[in-house]
C-alpha positions in Angstrom: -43.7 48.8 -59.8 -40.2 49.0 -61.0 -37.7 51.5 -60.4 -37.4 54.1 -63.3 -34.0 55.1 -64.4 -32.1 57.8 -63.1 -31.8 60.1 -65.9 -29.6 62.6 -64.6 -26.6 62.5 -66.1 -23.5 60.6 -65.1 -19.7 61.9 -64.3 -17.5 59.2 -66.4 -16.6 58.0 -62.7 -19.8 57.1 -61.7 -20.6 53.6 -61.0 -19.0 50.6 -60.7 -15.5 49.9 -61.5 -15.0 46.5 -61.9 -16.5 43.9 -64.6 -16.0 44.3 -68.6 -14.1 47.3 -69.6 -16.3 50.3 -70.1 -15.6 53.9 -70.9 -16.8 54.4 -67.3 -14.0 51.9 -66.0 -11.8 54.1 -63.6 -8.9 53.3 -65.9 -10.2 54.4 -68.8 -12.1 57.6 -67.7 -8.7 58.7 -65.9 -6.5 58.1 -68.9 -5.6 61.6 -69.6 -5.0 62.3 -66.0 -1.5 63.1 -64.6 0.1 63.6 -68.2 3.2 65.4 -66.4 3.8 62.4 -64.4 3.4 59.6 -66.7 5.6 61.0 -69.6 8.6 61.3 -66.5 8.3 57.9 -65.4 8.5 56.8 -69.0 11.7 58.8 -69.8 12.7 57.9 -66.5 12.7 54.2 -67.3 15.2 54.8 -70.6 17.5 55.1 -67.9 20.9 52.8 -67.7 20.4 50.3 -65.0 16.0 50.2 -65.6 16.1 47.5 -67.9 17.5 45.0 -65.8 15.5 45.5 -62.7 17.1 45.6 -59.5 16.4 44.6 -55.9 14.1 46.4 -53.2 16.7 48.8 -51.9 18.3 49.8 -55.4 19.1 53.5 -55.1 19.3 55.8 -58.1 21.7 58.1 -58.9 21.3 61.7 -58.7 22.2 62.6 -62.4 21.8 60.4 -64.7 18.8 58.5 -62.8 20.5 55.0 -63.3 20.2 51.9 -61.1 22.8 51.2 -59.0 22.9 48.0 -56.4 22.5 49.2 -52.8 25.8 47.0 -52.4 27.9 49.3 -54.5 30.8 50.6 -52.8 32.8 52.9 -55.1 33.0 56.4 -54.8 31.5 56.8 -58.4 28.3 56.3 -60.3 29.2 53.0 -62.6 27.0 54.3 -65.5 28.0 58.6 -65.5 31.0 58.3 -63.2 28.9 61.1 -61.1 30.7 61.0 -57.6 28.3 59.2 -55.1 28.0 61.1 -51.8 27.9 57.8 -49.2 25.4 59.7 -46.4 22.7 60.4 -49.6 20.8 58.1 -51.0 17.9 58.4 -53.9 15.3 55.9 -54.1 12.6 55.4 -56.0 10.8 58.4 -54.8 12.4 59.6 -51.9 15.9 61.0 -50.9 17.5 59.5 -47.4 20.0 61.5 -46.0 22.0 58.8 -43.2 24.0 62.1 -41.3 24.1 65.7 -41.7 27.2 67.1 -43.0 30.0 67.6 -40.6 30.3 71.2 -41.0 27.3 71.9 -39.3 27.8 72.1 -36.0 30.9 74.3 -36.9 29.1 78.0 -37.2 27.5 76.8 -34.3 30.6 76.4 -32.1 31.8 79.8 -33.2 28.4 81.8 -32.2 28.5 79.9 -28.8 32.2 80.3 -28.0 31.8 84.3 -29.2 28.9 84.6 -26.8 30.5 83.4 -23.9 33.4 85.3 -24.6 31.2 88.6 -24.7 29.5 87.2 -21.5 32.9 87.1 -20.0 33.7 90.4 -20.6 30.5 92.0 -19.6 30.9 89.7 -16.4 34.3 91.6 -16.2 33.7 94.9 -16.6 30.6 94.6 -14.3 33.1 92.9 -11.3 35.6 95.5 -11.9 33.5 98.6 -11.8 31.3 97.4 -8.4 34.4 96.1 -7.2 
């Protein structure tokens, strides 16, 4: 006796996805999906640089989202003129920072060196008034 067909109905997702080309195919059943994000990546590729590809380790500058060869070494974008900070890097979808910024440890030198100065004093006063 054969198997009858299952006649609940099916989500566009169901079933295989490989073969000939259906409406269920996953590619075309998700086609509307993600709108937001495949409209940026196609204005994103207008920009300078895109056309011509680039290596593996390309970065992308920060304003004007144009290519720029990981062996660039001057201080400016070559397609905006955007000044390139060298310890910040954007790549294709992620941001590498190579050092924190050198005024960091700054506020923190201050707070320590005004703590131990108030230890001192209370260390003072204490020694002076037992004494």
């Amino acid at each position: 006796m054969a198997a009858e067909p299952d006649s609940a109905p099916q989500t566009p997702h169901a079933g295989p996805s490989y073969g000939p080309m259906s409406e269920r195919h996953w590619s075309r059943a998700r086609r509307d999906s993600n709108r937001e994000a495949i409209d940026y990546y196609r204005e994103r590729s207008k920009a300078p640089g895109v056309a011509e590809g680039g290596a593996e380790r390309n970065f992308y500058c920060m304003r004007c989202d144009g290519v720029i060869a990981y062996t660039h070494s001057g201080p400016n974008c070559p397609h905006c003129g955007e000044a390139l900070d060298e310890h910040v890097k954007r790549y294709f979808n992620w941001v590498e920072i190579n050092e924190p910024p050198p005024s960091d440890f700054l506020p923190l030198l201050k707070l320590a060196s005004a703590l131990l100065g108030a230890l001192l004093a209370v260390g003072a006063l204490l020694w002076w008034w037992l004494a």
